[in-house]
N, C-alpha and C positions, 0 to 999 in steps of 0.2 A: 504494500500500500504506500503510495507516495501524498507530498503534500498538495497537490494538485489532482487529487484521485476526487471526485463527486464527495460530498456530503453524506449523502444518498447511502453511501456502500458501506458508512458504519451500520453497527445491528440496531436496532429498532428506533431506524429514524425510514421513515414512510412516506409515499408523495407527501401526504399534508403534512406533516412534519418537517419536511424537508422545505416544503413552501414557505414554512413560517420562520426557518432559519434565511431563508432568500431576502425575507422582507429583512432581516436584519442587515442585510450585507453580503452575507454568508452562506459561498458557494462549494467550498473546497475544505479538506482537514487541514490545509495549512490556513486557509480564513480564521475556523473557528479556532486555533491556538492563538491568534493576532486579535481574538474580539477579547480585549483585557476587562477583568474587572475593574469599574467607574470609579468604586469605592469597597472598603472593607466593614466589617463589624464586627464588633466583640461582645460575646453574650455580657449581659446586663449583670451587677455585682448582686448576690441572694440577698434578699428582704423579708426580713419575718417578715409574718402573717400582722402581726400587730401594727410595724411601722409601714403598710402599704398605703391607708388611707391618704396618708400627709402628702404623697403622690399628687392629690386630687386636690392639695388650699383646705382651706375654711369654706364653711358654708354661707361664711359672710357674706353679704346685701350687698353691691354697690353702692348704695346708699348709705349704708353706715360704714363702709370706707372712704366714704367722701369725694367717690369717683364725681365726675359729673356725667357719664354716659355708663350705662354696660359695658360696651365695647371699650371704653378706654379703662375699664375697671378690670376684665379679661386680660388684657392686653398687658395691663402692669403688673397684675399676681400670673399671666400663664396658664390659665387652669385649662387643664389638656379635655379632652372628650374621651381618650384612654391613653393607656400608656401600655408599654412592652416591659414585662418586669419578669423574675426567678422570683417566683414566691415561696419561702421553706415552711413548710407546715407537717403538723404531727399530726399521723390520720386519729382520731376520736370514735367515729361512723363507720359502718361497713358502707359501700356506696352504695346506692339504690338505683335499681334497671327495672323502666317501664315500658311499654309499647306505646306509640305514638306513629301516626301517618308512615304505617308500612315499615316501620323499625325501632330499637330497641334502642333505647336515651339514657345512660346511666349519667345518674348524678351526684357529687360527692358535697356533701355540707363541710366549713372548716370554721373551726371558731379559736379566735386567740384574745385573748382582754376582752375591748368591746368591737374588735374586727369580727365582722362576718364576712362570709366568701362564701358563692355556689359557683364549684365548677361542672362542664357540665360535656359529654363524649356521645357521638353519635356513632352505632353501628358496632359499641366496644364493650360489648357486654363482661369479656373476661375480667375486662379490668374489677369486678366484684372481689375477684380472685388475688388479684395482682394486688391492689391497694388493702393494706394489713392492717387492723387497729394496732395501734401501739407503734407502729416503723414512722420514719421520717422519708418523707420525699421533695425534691425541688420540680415546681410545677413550671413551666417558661412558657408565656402565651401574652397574648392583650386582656387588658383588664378594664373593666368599664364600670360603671357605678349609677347603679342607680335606687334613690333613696339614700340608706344605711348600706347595703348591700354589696358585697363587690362582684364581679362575674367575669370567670374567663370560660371562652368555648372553644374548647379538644385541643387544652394545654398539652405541649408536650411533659413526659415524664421522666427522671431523673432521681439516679438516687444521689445526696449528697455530694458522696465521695470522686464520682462519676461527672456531675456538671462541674465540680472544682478543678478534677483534671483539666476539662473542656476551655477554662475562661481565660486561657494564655494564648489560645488560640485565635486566627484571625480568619474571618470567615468572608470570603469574596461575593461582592454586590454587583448585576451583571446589569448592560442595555439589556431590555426585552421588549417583546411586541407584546399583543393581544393573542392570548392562544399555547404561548410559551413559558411554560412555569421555568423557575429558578433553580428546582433541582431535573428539571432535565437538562437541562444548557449544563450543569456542572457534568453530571456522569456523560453527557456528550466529549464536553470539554476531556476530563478523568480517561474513559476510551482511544479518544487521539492520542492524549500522551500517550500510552501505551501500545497501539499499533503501530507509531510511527519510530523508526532508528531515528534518534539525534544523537546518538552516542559520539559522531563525527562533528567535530566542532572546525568550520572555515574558518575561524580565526587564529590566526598563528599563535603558540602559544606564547612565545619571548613577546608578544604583545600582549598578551592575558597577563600574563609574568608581571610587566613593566609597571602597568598600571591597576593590577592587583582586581580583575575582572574575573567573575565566575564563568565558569562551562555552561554552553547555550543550552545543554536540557536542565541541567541544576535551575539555570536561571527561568527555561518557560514554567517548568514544572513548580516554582516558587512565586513566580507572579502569579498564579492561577492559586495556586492552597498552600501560600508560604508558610511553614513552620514557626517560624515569628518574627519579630519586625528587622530582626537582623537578617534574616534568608533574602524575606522582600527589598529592603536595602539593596543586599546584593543585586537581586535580580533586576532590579529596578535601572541600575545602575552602568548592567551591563548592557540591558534591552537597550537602554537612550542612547549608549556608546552605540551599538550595530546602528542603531537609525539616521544617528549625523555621522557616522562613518559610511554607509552608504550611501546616503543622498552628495556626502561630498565627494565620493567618489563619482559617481554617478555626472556630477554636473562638472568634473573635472575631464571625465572622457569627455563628455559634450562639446567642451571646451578645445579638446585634443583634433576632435574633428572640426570645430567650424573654426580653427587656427587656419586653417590647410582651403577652405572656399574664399576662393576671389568675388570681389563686385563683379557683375557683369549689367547690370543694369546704369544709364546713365539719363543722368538728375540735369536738368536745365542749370547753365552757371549762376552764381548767386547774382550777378551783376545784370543778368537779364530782370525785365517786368516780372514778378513772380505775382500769384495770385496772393499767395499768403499774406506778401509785403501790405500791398491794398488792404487785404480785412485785417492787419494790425492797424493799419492809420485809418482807419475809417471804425475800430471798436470805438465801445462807448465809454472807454476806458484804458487807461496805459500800461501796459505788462510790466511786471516790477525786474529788475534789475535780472534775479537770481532767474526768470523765466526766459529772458532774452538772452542769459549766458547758456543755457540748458539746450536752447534752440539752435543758436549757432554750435554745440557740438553735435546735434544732431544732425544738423544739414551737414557740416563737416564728414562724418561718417557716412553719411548717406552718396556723396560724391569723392568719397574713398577709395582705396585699393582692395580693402577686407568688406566683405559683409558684417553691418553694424552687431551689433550684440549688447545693446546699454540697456542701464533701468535709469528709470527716475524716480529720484524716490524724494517724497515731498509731502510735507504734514497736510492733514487735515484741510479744506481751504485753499491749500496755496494756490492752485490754477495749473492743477498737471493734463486737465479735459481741452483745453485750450491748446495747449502743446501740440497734444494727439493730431487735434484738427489739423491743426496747419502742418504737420507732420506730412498727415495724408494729403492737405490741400497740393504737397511739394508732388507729393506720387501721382496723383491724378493729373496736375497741369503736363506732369513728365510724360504721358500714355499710362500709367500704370495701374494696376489693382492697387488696394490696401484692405487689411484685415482688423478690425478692434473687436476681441474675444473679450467679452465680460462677464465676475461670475457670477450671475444672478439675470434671468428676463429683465426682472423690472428695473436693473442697471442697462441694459443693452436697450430697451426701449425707451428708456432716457435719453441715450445718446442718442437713438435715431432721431429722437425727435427736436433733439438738441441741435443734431446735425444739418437735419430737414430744415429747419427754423433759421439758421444761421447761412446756409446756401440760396434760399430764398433771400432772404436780405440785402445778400453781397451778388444779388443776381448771378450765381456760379450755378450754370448747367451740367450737374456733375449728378450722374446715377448715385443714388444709394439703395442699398439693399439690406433688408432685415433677416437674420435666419435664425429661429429659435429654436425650441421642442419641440413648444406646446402650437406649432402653427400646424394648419391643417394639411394633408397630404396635397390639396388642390395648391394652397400656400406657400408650402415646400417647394411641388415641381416649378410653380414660378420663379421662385427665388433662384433656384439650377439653373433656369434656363437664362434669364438676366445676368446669373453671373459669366456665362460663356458667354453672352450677346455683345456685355458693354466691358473693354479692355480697360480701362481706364475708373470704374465701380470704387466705392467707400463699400465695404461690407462690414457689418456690426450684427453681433450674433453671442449666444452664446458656446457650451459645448459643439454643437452642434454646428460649429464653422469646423472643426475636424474629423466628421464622420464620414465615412467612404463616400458616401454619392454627392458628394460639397466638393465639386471640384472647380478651380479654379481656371481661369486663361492665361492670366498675366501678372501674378501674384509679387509684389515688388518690397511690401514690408508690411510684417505682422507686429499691432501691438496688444498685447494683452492687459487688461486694467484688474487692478490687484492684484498684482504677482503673487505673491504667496497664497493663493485659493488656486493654484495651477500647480500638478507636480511637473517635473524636468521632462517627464514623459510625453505630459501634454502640449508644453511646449513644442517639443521636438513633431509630435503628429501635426503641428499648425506649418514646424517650419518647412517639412515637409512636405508640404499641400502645394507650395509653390517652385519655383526653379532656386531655390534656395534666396530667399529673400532675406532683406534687413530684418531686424528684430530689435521691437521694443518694450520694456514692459514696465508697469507703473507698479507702484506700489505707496497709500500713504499711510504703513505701518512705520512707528517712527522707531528702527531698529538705529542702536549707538553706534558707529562708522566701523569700530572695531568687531562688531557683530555683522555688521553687512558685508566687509570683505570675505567674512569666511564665509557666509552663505550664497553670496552671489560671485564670487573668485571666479567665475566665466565669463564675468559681465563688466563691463564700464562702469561707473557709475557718475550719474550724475545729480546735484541733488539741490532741488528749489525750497530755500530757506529762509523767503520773504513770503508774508502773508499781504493779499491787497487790502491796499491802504482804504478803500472803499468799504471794506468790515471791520465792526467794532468789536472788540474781544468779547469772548462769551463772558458773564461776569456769572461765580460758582461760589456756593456755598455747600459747605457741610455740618450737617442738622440730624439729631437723633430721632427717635422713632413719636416721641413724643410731640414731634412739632410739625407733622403727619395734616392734621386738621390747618393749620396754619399754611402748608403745601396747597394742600386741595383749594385754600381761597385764592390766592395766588395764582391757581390753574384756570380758577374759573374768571378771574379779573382778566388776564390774559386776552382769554377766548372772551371776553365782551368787547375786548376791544377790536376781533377779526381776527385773532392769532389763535395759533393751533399747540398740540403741545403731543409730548411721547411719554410714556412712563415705561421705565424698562424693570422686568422681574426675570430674578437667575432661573426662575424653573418654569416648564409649560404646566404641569400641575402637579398635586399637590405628593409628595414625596416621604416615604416612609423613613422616621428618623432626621428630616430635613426639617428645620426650624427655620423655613425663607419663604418668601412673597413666591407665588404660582400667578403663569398669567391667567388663567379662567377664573379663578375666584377673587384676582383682584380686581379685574375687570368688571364683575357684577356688585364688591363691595363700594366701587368708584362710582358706578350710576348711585347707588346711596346718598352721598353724598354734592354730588353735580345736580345744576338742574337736571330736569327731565329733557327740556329742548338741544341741550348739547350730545351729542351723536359720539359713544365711544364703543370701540373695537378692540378686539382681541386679534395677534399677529403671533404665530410661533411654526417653527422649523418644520414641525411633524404634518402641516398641512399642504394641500396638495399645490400643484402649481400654481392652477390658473384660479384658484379660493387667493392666495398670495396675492399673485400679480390686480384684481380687480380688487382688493383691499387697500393694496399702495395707491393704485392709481385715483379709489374714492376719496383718500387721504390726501394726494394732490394736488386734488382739485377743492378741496376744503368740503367734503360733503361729510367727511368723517373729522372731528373738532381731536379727541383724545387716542391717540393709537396706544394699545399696551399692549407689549412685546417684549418678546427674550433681545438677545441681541442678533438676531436674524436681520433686523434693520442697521447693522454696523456698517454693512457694506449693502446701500439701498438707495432712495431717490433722492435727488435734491427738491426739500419741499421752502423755498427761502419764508415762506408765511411762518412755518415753524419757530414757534421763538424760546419755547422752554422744552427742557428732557430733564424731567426726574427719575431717579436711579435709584433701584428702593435695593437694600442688600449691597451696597458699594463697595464694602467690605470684601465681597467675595470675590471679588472681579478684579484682575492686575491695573495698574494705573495705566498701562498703554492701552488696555481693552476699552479702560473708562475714558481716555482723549477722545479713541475712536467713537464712542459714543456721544460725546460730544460736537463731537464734529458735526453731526448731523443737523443742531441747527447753528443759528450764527452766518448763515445764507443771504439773506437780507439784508436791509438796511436799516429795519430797528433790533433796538435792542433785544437780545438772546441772556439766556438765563438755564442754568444749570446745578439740578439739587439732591446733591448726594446725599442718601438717608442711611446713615452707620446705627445699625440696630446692636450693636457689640458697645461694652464698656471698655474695650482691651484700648488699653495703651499705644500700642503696635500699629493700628488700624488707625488711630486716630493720626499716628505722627505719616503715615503713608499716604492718609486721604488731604492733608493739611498741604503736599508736593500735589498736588492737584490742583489744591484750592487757591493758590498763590501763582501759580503759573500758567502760561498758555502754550508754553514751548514744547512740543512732542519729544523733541529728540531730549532735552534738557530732562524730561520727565521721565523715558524711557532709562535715561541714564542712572538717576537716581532710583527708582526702582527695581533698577539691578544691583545695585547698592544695598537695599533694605533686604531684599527677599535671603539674600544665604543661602544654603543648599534646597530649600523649600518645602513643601510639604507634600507628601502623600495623599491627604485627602483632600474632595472638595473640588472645584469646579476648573477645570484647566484653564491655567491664567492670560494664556495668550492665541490660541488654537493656530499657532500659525504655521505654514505647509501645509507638508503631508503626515505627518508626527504624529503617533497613537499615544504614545508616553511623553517623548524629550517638550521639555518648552525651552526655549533658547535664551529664555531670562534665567530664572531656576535654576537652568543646567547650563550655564556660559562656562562653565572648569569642563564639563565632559564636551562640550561644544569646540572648544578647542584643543580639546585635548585629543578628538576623533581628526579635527582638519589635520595637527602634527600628522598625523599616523598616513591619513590617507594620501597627504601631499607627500612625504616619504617613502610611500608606498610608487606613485605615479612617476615619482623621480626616477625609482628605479627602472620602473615596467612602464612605461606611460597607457600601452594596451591590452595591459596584464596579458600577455600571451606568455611568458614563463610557464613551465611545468608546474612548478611549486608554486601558483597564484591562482592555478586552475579552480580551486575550490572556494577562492573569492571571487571569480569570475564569472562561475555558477550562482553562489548566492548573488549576485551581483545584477545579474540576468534576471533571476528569480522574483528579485524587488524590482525591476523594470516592467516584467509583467504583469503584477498587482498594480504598479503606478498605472498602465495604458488600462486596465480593466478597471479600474475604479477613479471618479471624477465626482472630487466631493465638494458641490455645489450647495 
């Protein structure tokens, strides 16, 4: 069995089972080893039977704490609806089994001081047998309350000595669909290790040696059911190593080959009429310095010797859409195609229409062409057939500019917007689409200059580090949970005035063990609040496309006043009416996540406003969110939050999601970030096309992650 053998071919996974692993991602036994646990858990510390109540508060009023609402009185004692607990209790009762709607309900009474408990098993009549008077047992289950009473239903059972072993251990929390329980995904999981040899480890060992990395089955077999937090460490640590050792290797071959492609395409001289020159002196505004440096090395490269190979990488705001155009305006007036892949429809629909808008203006008769997913077969063929029609085309698209029947005429330079939402792979399928075309790719994640070298070392880099002077800085506050109701009038002042507003929550709902805002319920607790005539929506990842795209587009167009969203809208439309984004959970989120989320409004010409809500007393969090609150500069802020973080945390919501990266974050892990570039630019020194003998089996893995990159496009 290898790791590319079907799914399918382990034992009792069945078409529909197997479907429901698809919908995760997961096609192959090498997939399911790569779908890591999200987060971990560790059994609950045992609680007499006496101290569970305290679990639950007082039965105290609102009122007589002094609350002024319910809800802010909940909200400041906590008081849960149940809780996950080990309750130790000494059986007293034999348990009692009755019949009930076709099966047999045993239930066990438990009394301790003035705790009562009814637990209660369906279909388990042994347990009469199993549960002793006189023994102790730990019961593990939810527990609810109602009255005096506590109740848990078909607690697991445990004898003391038994769950005590257990609570050093760390138990893995997996994605799941609808359909897919949690202990089948692990004995799936369990099975692959086992079927599959990884006893052969590609990585040299005097490199395992050097920098003190575990053996790649020690390490999957520990990410998945690690032994304890040291194993996981390890594994943790080795995984992030393979991941920026491969991708840097990866984009270093890249590099290896488009060293070797000459220009062959030729650019009208800069001294000629250009069209772009016009729609610069004819905007309704002046490119800031750092834009007009970035352009002239574009055109530079573009009437070069080599085929280009730059990013641009430029904060939030700064005007890198603008670039693109007239990038492409230089390909079009040349006879040429050009390509701008973006990742998200309702980014790519932007531009078109961005584009659309701005060639009318400057009266430029220049084809543009849309090509997304969600368009329709009849839409599609059009789109094919205009692009072989008009040599000289702007095409904007998403994935979907590099599937096989997206064939080009005259393909002269490809850019891509958000770099990092593109693996090396995809790149390369685009750059390939044409006779080996420029390449350019955007990026306004604001990675520290020392972090972009290692990740983009294939690429030029160029980088626009002025914001137009035409926007006023977004002005940010950070405000605890309690200042909530204060938020909400401010949103609604706002939106009387015509401005619209985002509210971003870390989770789409509501999450077992998660103490954070979800978007569906905080969306319905928000209408509470708001008038009725203000129009709020809910926006997150897990919904389908075109429910997405006709939500951004109602938002817009102001038909929708509140959008609440994960950060799905980080990389999303430009709405300039937008004037505030509250960020409930701030805490959770890396400070580069939270620029980016800012960024999105601050478009316009009035004032933008941005309010981070730190629901945590920590220290830690407050001094991180305060490099936020003080500043506007991306790369400044990226910086110092590589600063704060130190080797980072295990759990919890990945701080930067940037790549293609299941584990590494490149903030967290900048010591194994560079520590894989050493290795792998050492490696390429020697072998540049690893064709050695003895590199054969990083060649292979090498290949291996190249085919995951071309089969999977995570948009």
């Amino acid at each position: 069995m290898e790791r590319t053998s079907s799914i399918g071919t382990l034992k009792g996974i069945g078409a529909k089972t197997e479907q429901l692993f698809h919908n995760l991602g997961v096609y192959t036994i090498g997939d399911i080893l790569l779908h890591y646990p999200k987060d971990y858990d560790r059994l609950p510390t045992i609680t007499p039977l006496a101290e569970l109540p305290e679990f639950f508060g007082s039965q105290t009023s609102a009122q007589e704490a002094g609350a002024d609402t319910t809800e802010d009185y909940n909200s400041s004692v906590r008081r849960p609806v149940e809780v996950t607990a080990a309750v130790a209790a000494r059986i007293d009762k034999t348990p009692f089994v009755r019949a009930a709607r076709n099966m047999q309900v045993t239930t066990l009474a438990l009394q301790e001081g003035n705790a009562k408990a009814e637990l209660v098993w369906f279909r388990m009549p042994y347990l009469r047998n199993t549960l002793k008077v006189g023994e102790w047992f730990v019961f593990l289950g939810k527990v609810t309350r109602k009255g005096r009473i506590l109740h848990m239903e078909q607690p697991q059972i445990y004898s003391p000595e038994k769950y005590q072993s257990m609570q050093d251990c760390l138990w893995p929390s997996y994605p799941l669909t609808a359909g897919l329980k949690k202990n089948k995904l692990s004995q799936t999981i369990r099975q692959a290790l086992e079927e599959l040899d990884l006893s052969v480890d590609y990585l040299p060992e005097e490199i395992r040696a050097k920098h003190g990395l575990a053996e790649y089955n020690y390490a999957l077999a520990n990410i998945h059911f690690p032994e304890n937090e040291t194993a996981l460490a390890q594994a943790r640590k080795r995984l992030i190593f393979d991941e920026f050792f491969q991708f840097i290797l990866a984009a270093g071959m890249q590099k290896e080959q488009m060293e070797e492609v000459w220009n062959t395409f030729t650019f009208l001289p800069l001294e000629e009429a250009l069209w772009a020159d016009q729609v610069m002196e004819e905007l309704p505004y002046h490119l800031t310095g750092a834009q007009k440096r970035t352009l002239t090395e574009i055109r530079q490269d573009l009437r070069g010797k080599k085929v280009m190979q730059r990013l641009v990488q430029g904060d939030v705001g700064s005007g890198k859409t603008i670039i693109a155009f007239l990038a492409m305006l230089d390909a079009a007036q040349a006879g040429y195609q050009s390509a701008l892949m973006a990742p998200t429809e309702v980014l790519a629909m932007q531009h078109f229409q961005n584009f659309t808008e701005m060639c009318d203006s400057f009266s430029l008769r220049i084809p543009l062409i849309l090509l997304t997913g969600s368009l329709t077969a009849k839409e599609k063929r059009r789109a094919y057939e205009r692009m072989q029609l008009y040599p000289n085309a702007m095409v904007i698209g998403t994935h979907a500019l590099i599937q096989e029947r997206a064939i080009y005429d005259n393909l002269a330079l490809v850019i891509t917007d958000e770099q990092h939402r593109f693996g090396v792979k995809q790149r390369e399928s685009l750059f390939l689409k044409g006779g080996q075309p420029h390449v350019l790719v955007m990026s306004a994640t604001p990675i520290p200059r020392t972090l972009a070298i290692i990740l983009y070392g294939d690429l030029d880099i160029s980088v626009i580090d002025e914001v137009p002077a035409r926007r006023l800085p977004v002005k940010s506050c950070v405000v605890g949970k309690k200042s909530r109701n204060a938020s909400y009038e401010f949103l609604r002042k706002e939106i009387a005035k015509g401005h619209q507003a985002y509210v971003i929550c870390p989770l789409v709902e509501e999450s077992e063990g998660l103490e954070a805002e979800n978007v569906t319920e905080y969306a319905e607790k928000l209408k509470q609040h708001l008038p009725a005539d203000i129009v709020i929506e809910c926006l997150h990842g897990k919904m389908k496309s075109g429910r997405k795209n006709l939500i951004m587009e109602q938002f817009a167009r102001n038909e929708i006043q509140v959008l609440v969203s994960t950060t799905v809208i980080e990389v999303g439309v430009n709405v300039p009416n937008a004037t505030v984004m509250m960020i409930e959970d701030a805490q959770r989120f890396g400070l580069a996540q939270l620029h980016q989320l800012r960024g999105r409004v601050g478009r316009g010409s009035e004032q933008s406003y941005c309010i981070m809500v730190n629901t945590t007393d920590s220290d830690k969090a407050k001094k991180r969110l305060e490099i936020l609150n003080k500043s506007n500069d991306g790369f400044f802020i990226a910086g110092e939050d590589l600063k704060l973080r130190g080797p980072g945390d295990f759990f919890g919501i990945r701080q930067s999601g940037l790549l293609e990266f299941r584990l590494g974050d490149i903030y967290q892990n900048a010591d194994l970030l560079k520590m894989a570039s050493e290795e792998a630019n050492l490696l390429l020194q020697e072998d540049r096309k690893l064709a050695y003998p003895k590199h054969a089996k990083i060649h292979a893995e090498l290949g291996y992650y190249l085919d995951r990159q071309s089969e999977t496009v995570n948009l």
